[in-house]
C-alpha positions in Angstrom: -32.9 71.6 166.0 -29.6 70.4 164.4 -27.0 73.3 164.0 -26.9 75.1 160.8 -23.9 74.3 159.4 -21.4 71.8 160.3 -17.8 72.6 162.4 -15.9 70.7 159.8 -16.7 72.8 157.0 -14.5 72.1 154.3 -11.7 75.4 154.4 -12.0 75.7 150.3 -15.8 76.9 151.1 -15.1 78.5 153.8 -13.8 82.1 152.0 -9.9 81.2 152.9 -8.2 85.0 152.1 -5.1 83.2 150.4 -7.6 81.8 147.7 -9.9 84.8 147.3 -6.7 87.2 146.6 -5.4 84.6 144.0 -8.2 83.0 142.5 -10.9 85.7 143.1 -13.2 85.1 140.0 -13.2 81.2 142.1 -13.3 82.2 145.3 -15.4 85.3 147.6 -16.5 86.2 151.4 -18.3 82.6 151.1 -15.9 80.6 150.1 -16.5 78.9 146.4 -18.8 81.1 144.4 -21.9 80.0 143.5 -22.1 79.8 139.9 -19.0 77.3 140.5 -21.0 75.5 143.1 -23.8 75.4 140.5 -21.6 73.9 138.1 -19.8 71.5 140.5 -23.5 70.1 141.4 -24.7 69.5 137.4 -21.2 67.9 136.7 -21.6 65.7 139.5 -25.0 64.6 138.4 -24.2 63.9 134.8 -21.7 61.6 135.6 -23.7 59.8 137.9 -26.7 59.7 135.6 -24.5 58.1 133.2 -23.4 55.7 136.0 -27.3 54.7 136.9 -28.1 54.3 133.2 -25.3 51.9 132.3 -26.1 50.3 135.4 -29.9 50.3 136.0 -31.3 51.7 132.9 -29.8 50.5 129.7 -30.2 46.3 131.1 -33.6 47.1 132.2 -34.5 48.9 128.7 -32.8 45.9 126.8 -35.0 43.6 128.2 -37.9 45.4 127.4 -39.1 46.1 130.7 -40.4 49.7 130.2 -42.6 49.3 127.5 -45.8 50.5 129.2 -46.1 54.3 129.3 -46.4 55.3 132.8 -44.1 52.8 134.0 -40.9 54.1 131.3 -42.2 57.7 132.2 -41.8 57.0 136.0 -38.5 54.9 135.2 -36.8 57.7 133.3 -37.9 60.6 135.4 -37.0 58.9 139.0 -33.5 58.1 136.9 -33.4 61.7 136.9 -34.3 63.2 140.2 -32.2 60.6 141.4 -28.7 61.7 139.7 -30.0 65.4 141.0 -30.4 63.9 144.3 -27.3 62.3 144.9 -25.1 64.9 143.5 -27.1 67.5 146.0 -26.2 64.7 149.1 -22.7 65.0 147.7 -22.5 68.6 147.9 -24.5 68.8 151.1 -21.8 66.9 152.5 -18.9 69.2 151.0 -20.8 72.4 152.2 -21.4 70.7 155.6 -25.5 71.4 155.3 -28.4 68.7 155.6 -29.5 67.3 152.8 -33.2 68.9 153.4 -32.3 72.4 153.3 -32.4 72.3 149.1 -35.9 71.9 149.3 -37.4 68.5 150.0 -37.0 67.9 153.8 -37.1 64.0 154.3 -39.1 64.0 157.5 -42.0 66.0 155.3 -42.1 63.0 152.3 -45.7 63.3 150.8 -46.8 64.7 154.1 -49.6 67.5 154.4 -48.0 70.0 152.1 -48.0 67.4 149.2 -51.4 66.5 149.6 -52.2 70.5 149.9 -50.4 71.1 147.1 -52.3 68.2 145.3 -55.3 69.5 145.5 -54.7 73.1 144.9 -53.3 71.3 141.1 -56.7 69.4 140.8 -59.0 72.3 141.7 -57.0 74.6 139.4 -57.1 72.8 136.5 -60.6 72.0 136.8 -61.7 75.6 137.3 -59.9 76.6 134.1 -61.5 74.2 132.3 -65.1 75.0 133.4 -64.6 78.5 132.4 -63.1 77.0 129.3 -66.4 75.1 128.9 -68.7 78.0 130.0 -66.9 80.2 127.3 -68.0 77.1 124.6 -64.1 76.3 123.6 -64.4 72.8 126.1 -66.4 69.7 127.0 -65.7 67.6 129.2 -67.1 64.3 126.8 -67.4 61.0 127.5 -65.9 57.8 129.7 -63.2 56.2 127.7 -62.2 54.1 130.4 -64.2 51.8 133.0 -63.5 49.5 135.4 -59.3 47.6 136.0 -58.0 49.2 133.1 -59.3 53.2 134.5 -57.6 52.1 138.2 -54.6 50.9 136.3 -53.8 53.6 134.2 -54.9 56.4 136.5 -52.4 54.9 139.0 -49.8 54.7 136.7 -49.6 58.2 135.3 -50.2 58.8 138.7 -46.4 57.5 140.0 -45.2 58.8 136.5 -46.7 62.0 137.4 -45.2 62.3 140.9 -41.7 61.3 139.4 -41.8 64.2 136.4 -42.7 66.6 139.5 -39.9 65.3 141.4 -37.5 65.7 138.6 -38.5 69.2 137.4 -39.0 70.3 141.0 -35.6 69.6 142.3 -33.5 70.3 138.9 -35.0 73.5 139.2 -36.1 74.9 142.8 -33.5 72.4 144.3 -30.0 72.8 144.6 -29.9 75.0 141.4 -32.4 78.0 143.4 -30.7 77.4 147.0 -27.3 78.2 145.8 -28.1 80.8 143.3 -29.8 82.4 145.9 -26.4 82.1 148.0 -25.1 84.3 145.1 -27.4 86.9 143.8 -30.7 86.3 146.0 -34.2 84.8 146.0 -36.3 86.6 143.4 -33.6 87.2 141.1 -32.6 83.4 140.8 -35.9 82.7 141.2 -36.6 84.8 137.7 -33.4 83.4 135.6 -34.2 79.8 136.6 -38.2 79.9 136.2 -37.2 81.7 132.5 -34.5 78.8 131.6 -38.0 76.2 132.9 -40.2 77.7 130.7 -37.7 78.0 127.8 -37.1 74.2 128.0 -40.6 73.7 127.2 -40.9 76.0 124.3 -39.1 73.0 122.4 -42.0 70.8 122.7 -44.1 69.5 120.5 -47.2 71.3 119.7 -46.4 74.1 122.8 -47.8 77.9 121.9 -46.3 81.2 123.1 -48.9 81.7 125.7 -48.2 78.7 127.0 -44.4 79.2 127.6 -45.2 82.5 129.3 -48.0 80.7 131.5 -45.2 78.1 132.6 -43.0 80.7 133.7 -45.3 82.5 135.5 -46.1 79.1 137.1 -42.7 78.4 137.8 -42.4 81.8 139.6 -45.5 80.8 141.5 -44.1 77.2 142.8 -40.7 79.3 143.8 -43.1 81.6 145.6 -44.8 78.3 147.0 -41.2 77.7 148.3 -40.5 80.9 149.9 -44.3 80.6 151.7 -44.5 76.9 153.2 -40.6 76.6 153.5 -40.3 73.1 150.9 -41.0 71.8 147.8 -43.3 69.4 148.4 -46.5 71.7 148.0 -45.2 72.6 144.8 -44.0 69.0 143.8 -48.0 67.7 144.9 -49.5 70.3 142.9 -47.1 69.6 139.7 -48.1 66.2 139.8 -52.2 66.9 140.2 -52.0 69.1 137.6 -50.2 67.0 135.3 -52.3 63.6 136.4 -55.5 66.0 135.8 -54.7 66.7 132.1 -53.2 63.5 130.7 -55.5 61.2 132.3 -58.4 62.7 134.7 -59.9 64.7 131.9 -58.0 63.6 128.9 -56.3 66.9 127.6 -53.0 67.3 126.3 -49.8 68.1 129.1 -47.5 71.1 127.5 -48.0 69.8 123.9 -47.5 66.5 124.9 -51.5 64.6 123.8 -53.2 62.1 126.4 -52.6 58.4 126.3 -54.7 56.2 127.9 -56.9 58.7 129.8 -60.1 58.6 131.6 -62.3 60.9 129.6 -62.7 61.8 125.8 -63.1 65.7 125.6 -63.2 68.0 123.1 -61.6 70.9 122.7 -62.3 73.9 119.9 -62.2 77.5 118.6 -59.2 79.7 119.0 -55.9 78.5 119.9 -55.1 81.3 122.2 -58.0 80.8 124.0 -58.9 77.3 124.0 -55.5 76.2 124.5 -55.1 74.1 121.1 -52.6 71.8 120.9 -50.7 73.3 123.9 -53.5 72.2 126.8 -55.4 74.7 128.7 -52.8 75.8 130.2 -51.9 77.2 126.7 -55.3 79.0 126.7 -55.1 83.2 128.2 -57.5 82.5 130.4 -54.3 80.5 132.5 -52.7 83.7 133.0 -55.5 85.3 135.8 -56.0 81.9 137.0 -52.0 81.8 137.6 -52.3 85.5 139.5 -55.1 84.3 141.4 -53.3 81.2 142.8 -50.8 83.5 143.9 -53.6 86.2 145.7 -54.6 82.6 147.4 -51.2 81.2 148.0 -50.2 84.8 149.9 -53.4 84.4 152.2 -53.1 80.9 152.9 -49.4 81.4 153.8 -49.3 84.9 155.2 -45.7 84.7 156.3 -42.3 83.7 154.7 -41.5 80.3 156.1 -38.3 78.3 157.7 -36.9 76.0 156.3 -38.8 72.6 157.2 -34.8 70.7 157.6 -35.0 72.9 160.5 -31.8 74.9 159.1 -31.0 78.5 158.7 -27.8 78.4 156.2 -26.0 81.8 155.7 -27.5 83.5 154.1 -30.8 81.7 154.6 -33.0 80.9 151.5 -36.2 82.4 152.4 -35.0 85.7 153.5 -33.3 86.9 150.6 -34.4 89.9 148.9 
């Protein structure tokens, strides 16, 4: 097991008493505070998403390279995660951790947990929309696709789907939640980021009320995931099914956003706030006891908080705040 934090610290982290008496709002017992960590980390990673666009994106975009769905999807989001993920090896470096310990553990790369996760996200959704279609607001309709063009779009919103749960994953329940955590602990980090996840998808198109508060409580639930298997990557597999299952397994729209190139042509009708509407099913009421339920299961399956798969126990630790 490889120590747990590294001998040659940087000293402006490590609480130096001539910089918490003069620059206290900066500076506390931990050295650099947090919310200024926080900050330091987004900073870093707009500048070098800028970087990777002028560099990577924008030629490849100019050449029209992206113009198939899944492929720009997967292009954009991986563009993203991986500004996130180089400003968190950055300040992994500076705060003398291993990279792992913000969540996804290299050695544990679409490993069990992911796969886990995946099908917890597939058998989810598919239970809410049978009691969607026992309740008459769903059916589950017709083949729309057959044959090369079902394997090549299911595979592409596939890799698009795994990058989008990459991205929101890590920009939320990444660095951000590990250092918060540093600051104010687990559950209340856990509460203001899941709150600022669901917010950002109140803005899109054709997303309902019930559906915001269902993505919050869902984003609670994958920081729960978190504090239970001791990575992301459950919660990154199960984003991904879940996702992969709407837009293209059974043809339904993804947080407002309407299928393209899916495998099935449903129907979906009655009530918005219980058939889900233009939202999804996940913008249907009858997410919320599903959502409460996967928590119920989630506590049995993983009936103790777990370590941190990196192998590291930072100070304070992640999972044992609060």
């Amino acid at each position: 097991m490889e120590p747990a934090l590294s001998a040659t610290r940087p000293m402006f982290l490590k609480g130096n008493p001539t910089l918490r008496k003069h620059f206290p709002v900066f500076f506390g017992p931990d050295g650099l505070r947090s919310g200024w960590r926080l900050l330091l980390f987004l900073l870093m990673a707009q500048i070098l998403g800028v970087f990777l666009f002028w560099v990577a994106i924008r030629p490849a975009l100019q050449r029209g390279l992206f113009s198939w769905s899944p492929l720009k999807l997967a292009v954009l989001e991986m563009w993203f995660f991986l500004s996130l993920l180089l400003a968190a090896a950055i300040m992994a470096r500076i705060e003398g951790r291993a990279l792992g310990v913000y969540g996804l553990p290299g050695r544990a790369a679409f490993g069990a947990r992911f796969w886990e996760g995946a099908l917890w996200g597939l058998g989810a959704l598919t239970l809410l929309l049978a009691a969607l279609r026992l309740t008459g607001n769903f059916n589950f309709g017709t083949l729309a696709l057959q044959g090369p063009a079902a394997w090549r779009w299911g595979v592409g919103w596939a890799i698009g789907f795994i990058a989008v749960a990459l991205f929101e994953e890590y920009s939320v329940r990444g660095y951000p939640l590990f250092t918060l955590t540093t600051g104010m602990g687990f559950w209340p980090s856990a509460a203001l980021l899941s709150a600022l996840f669901g917010l950002g998808h109140a803005f899109n198109p054709g997303e309902t009320k019930i559906a915001v508060v269902g993505t919050v409580l869902v984003a609670l639930f994958w920081c729960f995931s978190l504090l239970r298997t001791g990575s992301l990557w459950f919660a990154v597999g199960m984003h991904a099914a879940w996702n992969w299952g709407e837009s293209f397994l059974y043809g339904v729209p993804d947080s407002g956003h309407p299928a393209v190139g899916a495998l099935m042509h449903p129907s979906i009708s009655g009530p918005e706030w219980l058939s889900g509407g233009s939202a999804g099913p996940e913008g249907s009421v009858l997410d919320l006891p599903l959502t409460f339920l996967l928590w119920v299961m989630l506590a049995a399956r993983f009936a103790r908080v777990a370590s941190c798969e990196a192998g590291h126990h930072d100070s304070p630790p992640i999972h044992h705040q609060n």
